[in-house]
C-alpha positions as CSV (number, residue, x, y, z in Angstrom):
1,X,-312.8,12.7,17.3
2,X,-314.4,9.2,17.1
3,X,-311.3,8.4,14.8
4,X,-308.9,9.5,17.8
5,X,-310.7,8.1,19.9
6,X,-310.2,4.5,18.7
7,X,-306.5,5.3,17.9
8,X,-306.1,5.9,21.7
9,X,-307.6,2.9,22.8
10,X,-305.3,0.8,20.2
11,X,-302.0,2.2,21.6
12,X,-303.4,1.4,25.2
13,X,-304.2,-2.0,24.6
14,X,-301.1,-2.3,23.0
15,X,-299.6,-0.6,26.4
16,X,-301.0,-3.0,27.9
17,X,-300.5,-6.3,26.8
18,X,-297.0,-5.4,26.4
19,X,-296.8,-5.2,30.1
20,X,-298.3,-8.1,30.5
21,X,-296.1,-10.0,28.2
22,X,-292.3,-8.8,29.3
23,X,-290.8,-11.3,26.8
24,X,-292.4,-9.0,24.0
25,X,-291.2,-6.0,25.2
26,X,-287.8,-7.1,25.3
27,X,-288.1,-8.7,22.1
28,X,-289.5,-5.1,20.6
29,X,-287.0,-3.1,22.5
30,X,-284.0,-5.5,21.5
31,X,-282.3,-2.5,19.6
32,X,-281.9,-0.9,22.2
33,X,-278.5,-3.5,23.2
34,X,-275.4,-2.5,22.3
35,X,-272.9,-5.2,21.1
36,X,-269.0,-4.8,20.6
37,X,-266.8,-7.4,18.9
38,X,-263.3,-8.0,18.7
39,X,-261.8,-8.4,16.2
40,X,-264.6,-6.5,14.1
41,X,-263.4,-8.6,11.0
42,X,-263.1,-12.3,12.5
43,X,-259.7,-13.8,11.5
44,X,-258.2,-17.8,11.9
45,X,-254.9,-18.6,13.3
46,X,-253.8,-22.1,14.0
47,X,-256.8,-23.5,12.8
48,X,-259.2,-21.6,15.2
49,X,-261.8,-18.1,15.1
50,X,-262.0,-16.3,18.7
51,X,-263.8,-14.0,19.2
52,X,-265.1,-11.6,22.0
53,X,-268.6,-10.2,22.0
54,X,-269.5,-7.2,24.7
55,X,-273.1,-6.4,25.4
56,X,-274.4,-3.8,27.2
57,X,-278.0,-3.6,28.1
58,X,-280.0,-0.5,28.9
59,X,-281.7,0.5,32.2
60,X,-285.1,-0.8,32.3
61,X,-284.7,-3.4,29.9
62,X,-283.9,-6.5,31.5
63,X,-286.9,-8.5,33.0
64,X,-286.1,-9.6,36.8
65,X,-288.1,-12.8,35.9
66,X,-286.3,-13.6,32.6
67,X,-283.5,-15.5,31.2
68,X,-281.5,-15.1,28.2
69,X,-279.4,-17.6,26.1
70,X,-277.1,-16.0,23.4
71,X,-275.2,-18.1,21.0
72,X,-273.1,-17.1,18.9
73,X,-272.9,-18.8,15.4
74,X,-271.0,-18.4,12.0
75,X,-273.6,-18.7,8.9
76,X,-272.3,-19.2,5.4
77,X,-273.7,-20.6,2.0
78,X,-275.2,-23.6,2.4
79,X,-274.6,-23.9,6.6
80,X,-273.4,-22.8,9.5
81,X,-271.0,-23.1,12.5
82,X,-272.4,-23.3,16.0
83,X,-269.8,-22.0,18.9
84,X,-269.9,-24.8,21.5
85,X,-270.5,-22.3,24.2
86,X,-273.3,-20.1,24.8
87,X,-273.8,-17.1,27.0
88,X,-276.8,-17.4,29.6
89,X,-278.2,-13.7,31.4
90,X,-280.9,-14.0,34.0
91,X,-282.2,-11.4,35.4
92,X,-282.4,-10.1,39.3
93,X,-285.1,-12.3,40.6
94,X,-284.3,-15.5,38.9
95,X,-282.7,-18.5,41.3
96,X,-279.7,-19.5,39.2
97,X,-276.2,-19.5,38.7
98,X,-276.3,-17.3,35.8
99,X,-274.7,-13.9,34.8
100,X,-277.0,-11.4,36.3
101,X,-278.1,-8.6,34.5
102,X,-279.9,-6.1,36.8
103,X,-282.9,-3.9,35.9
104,X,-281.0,-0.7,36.0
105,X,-278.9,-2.1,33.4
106,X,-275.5,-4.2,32.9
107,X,-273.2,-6.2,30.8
108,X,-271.3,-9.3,30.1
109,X,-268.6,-10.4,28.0
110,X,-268.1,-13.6,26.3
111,X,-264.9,-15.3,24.4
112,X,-265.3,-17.9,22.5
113,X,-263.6,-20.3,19.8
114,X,-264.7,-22.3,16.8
115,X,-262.6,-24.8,14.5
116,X,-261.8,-23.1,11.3
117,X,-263.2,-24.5,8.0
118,X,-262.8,-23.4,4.3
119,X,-266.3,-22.6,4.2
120,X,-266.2,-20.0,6.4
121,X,-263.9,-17.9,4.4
122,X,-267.1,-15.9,3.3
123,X,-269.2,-15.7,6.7
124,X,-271.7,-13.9,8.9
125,X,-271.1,-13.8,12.6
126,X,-274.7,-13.9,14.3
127,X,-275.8,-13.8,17.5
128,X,-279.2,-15.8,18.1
129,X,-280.9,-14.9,21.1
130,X,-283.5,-16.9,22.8
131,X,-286.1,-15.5,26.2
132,X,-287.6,-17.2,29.1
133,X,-289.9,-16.4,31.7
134,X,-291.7,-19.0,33.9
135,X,-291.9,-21.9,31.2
136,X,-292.5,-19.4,28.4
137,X,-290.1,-19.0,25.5
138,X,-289.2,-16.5,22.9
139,X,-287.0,-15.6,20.1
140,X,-285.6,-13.1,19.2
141,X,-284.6,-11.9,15.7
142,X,-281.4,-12.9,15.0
143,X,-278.3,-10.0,15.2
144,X,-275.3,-9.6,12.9
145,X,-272.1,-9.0,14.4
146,X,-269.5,-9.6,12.2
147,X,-267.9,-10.4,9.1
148,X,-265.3,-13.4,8.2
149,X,-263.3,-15.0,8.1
150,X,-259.6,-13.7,7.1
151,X,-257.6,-16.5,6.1
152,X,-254.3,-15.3,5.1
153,X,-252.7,-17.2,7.5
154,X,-253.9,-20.8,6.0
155,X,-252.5,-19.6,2.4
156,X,-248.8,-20.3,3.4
157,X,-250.2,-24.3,4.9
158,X,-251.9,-25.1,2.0
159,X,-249.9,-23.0,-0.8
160,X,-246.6,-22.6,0.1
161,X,-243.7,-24.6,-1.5
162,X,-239.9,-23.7,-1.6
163,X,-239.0,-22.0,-5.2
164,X,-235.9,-22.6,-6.9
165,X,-235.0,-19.2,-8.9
166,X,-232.0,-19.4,-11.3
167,X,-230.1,-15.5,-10.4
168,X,-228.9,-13.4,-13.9
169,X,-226.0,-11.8,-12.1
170,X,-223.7,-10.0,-14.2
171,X,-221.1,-8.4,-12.6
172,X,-219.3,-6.5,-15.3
173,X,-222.1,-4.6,-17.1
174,X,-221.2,-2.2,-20.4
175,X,-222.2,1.3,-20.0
176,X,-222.3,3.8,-23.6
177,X,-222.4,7.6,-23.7
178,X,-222.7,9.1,-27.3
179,X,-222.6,13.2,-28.4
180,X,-222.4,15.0,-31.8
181,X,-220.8,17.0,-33.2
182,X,-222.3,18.1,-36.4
183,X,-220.6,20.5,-39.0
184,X,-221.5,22.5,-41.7
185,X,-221.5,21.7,-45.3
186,X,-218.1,20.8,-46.9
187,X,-216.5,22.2,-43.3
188,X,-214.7,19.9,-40.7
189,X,-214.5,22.7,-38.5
190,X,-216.0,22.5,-35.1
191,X,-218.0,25.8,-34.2
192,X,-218.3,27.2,-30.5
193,X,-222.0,26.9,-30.9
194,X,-221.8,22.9,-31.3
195,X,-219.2,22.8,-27.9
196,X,-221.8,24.7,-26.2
197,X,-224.9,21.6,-26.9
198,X,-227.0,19.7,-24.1
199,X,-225.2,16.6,-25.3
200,X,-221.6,17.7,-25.3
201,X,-222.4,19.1,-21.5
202,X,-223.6,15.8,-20.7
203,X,-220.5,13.9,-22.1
204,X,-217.8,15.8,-20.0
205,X,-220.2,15.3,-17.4
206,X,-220.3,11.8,-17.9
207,X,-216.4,11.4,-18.0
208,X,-216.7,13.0,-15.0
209,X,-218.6,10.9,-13.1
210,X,-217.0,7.6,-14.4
211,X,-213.2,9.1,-13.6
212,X,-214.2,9.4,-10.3
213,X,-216.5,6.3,-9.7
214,X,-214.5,3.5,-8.1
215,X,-217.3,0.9,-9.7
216,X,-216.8,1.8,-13.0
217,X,-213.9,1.8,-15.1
218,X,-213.6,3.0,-18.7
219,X,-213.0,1.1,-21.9
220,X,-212.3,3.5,-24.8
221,X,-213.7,5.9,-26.8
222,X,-214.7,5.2,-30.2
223,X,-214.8,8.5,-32.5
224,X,-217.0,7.9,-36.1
225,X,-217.4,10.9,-38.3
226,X,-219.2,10.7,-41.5
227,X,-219.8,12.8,-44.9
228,X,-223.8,12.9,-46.4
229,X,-223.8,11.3,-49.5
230,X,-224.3,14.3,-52.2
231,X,-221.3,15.3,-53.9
232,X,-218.2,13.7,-54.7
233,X,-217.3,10.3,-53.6
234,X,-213.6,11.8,-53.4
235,X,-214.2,14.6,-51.9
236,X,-216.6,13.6,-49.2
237,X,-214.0,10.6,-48.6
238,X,-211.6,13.1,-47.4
239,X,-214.0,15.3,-46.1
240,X,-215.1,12.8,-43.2
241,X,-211.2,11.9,-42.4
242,X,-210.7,15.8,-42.0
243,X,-214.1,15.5,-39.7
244,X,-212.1,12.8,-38.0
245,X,-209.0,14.7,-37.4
246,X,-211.0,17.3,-35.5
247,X,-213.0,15.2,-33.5
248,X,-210.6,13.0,-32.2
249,X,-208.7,16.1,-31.2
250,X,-211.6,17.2,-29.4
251,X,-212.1,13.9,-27.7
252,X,-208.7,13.8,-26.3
253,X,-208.3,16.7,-24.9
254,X,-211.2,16.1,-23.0
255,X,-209.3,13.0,-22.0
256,X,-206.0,14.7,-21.2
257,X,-206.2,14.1,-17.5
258,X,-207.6,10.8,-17.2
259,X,-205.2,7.8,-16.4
260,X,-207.4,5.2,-17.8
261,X,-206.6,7.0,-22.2
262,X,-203.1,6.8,-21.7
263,X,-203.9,3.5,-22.5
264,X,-202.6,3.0,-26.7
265,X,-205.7,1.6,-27.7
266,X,-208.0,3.4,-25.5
267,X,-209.0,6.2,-28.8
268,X,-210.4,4.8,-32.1
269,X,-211.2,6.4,-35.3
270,X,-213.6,5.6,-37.7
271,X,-214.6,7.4,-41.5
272,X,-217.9,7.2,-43.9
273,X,-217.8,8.9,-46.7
274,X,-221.0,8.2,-47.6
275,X,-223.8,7.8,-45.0
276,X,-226.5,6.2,-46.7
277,X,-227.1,4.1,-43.6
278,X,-228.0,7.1,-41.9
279,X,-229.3,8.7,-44.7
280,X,-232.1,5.7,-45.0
281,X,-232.7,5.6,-41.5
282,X,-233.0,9.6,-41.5
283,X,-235.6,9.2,-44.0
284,X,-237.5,6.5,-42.5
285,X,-237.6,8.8,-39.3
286,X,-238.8,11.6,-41.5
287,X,-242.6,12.9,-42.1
288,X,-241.1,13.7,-45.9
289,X,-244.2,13.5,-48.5
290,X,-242.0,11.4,-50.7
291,X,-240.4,9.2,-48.7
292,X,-241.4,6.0,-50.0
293,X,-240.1,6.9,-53.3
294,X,-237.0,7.9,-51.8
295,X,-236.4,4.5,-50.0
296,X,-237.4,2.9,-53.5
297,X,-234.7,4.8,-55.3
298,X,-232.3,3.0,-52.4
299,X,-233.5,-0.5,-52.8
300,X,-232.9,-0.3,-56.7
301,X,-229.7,0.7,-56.8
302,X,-226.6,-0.2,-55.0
303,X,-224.0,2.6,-57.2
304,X,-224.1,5.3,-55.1
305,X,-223.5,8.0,-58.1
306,X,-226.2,6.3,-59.8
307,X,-228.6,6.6,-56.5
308,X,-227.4,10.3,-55.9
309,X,-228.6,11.3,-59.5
310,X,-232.1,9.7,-59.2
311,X,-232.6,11.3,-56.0
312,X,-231.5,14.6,-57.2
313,X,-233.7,14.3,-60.1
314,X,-236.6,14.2,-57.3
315,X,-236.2,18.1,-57.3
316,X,-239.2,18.8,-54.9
317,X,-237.7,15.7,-52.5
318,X,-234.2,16.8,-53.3
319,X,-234.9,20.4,-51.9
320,X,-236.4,18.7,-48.4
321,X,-233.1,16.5,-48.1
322,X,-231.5,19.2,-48.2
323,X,-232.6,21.1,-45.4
324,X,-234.1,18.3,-43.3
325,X,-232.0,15.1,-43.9
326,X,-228.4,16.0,-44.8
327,X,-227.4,18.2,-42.3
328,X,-228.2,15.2,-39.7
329,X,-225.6,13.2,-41.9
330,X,-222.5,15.6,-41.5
331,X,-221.3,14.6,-38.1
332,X,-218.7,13.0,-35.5
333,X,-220.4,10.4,-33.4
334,X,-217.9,10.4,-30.0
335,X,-218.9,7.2,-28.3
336,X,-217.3,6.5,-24.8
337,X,-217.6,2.9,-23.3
338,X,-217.3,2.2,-19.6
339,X,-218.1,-1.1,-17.6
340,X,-219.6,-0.6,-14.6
341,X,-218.1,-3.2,-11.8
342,X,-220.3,-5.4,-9.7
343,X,-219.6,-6.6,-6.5
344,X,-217.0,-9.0,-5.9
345,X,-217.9,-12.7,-4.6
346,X,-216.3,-12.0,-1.3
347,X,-218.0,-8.8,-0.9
348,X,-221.3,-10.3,-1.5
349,X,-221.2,-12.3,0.9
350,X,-220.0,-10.7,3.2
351,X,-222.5,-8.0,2.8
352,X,-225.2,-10.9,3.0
353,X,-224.1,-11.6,6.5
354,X,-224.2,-8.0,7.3
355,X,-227.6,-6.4,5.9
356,X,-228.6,-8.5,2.4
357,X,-231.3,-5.9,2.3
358,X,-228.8,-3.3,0.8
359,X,-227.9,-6.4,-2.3
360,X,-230.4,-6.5,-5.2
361,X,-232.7,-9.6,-5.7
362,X,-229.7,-11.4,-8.8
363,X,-226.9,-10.4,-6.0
364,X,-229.5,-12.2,-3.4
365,X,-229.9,-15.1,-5.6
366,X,-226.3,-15.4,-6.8
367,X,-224.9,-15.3,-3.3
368,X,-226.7,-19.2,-2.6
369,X,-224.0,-20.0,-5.5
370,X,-221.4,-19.2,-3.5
371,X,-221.0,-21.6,-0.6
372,X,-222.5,-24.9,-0.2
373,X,-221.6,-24.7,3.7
374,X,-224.6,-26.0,5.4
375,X,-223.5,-24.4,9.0
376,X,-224.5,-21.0,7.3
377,X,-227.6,-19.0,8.4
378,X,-230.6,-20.1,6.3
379,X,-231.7,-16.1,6.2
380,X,-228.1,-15.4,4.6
381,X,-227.8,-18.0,2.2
């Protein structure tokens, strides 16, 4: 009870010389402002920081008898920024020509502007707050109000320079679309199944698409079939011309409609009748457990007979060729070339005038190759 007792009389006393000591109170109660700032993230532009601070202070707050300065200021490492003017507040009964803030509560707003400097790119807006009442003065704990300073504007002053880009327009580009067909051992026949592939759908797709694409324009089609190389020399020799034969027949029917192979040396025809290039690549690809010794066989001879034997006497190896490697190796590669046509000089410009956003950046670039006319439009040059 004693204990109470004494706690009571603390907080009354405390009552009290509050009251008696306004200043305190609204030094204690100084939470109870509300401050608004615009922008909430200071920013510079033309070399300045404005800002606009909103305070709104609470009924019963505001001493009749006091006076408040508020200045703003912009700390950073090692210093601060002071904004030249400050914001003075009296309250009801003072005789001045101050902002009045009444007793039931008010508010004032206050723009400012300070210089910008480099140092203040990493800031702290505060707001430093200083009481009086007749000759005595208080202050208060400083309030942040901000962050700064974006500078994004000042990057172009002190950064910028012109650049000088050289353009790697290329108006004609080559274009390549290759299918297979592959055939059966010792067969140049061309099975329904092989007609019927993702990459043969694709290629009369592609034709296609190029036959009726005013911007591209076809080249010729290149057609190289090719014999593994086990058995004969002889015999696969004629094997991959027979391959040939087929394929090319294949090609140009597929071709039979298009203006652009009437051309006489728009279809080409190429034999191997031994693929050890693709065999050794094939191989190199593969996951085979004796591949190394395979590719060693390659390096040591150059007679193919001679490297056909040593690989066959690999009988294990031999017997993974065989269904793995060689079947890749009996095949028509149809290859069909097509250039894909840029835009004409003319026509870039002339689209540069119109909307360059629809050009790509080499077209953009190129386009300041093509006139040296001073009189033209800086944004279409």
């Amino acid at each position: 009870m004693k204990n109470f007792r004494s706690l009571f009389i603390l907080i009354l006393a405390a009552s009290f010389l509050m009251s008696c000591n306004p200043l305190k109170k609204m030094q204690t109660t100084a939470n109870l402002v509300k401050y608004e700032v615009t922008p909430k993230v200071l920013e510079t532009h033309a070399g300045s920081i404005n800002v606009t601070i909103k305070g709104t202070y609470p009924a019963n707050y505001f001493d009749k008898k006091a006076t408040l300065t508020a200045t703003p200021v912009l700390t950073y490492t090692g210093g601060e920024s002071v904004f030249e003017k400050v914001q003075v507040l009296q309250g009801e009964s003072v005789q001045a020509n101050n902002k009045v803030v009444a007793y039931s509560g008010g508010d004032f707003t206050y723009t400012a502007t300070v210089p910008y400097k480099e140092n203040l790119k990493v800031s702290e807006l505060m707001l430093r707050v200083k009481a009086e009442r007749k000759g005595k003065f208080l202050d208060f704990e400083p309030v942040k109000l901000a962050d700064g300073v974006i500078a994004t504007s000042t990057l172009v002053e002190k950064h910028g320079k012109p650049a000088s880009m050289k353009d790697n327009y290329v108006r004609i580009t080559p274009e390549q679309f290759v299918a297979d067909i592959n055939y059966l051992i010792n067969s140049s026949e061309i099975r329904n199944s092989e007609l019927k592939a993702e990459d043969i759908k694709l290629l009369k797709e592609y034709i296609a698409s190029v036959t009726a694409d005013p911007a591209k324009q076809l080249k010729n089609t290149v057609v190289s079939s090719y014999a593994s190389p086990d058995g004969a020399f002889d015999l696969n020799d004629k094997l991959s011309g027979k391959r040939g034969t087929s394929a090319d027949k294949y090609i140009k029917k597929e071709f039979s409609k298009v203006e652009a192979a009437k051309a006489s040396n728009f279809f080409e025809t190429k034999t191997t009748a031994e693929d050890w290039d693709g065999f050794k690549t094939e191989v190199e690809k593969s996951s085979m457990q004796d591949k190394e010794l395979i590719l060693r066989v390659l390096s040591m001879y150059s007679d193919p007979d001679v490297r056909e034997k040593e690989i066959k006497n690999m009988s294990a190896a031999f017997e993974a060729l065989k269904t793995d490697i060689l079947p890749r190796l009996r095949r028509s590669k149809m290859m069909v070339n097509a250039d894909k046509i840029g835009r004409s000089d003319e026509q870039i410009l002339a689209q540069m005038k119109a909307d360059p956003k629809v050009l790509s950046l080499e077209e953009m670039l190129y386009s300041g190759t093509l006139t040296k006319d001073l009189n033209e439009p800086r944004q279409n040059r």
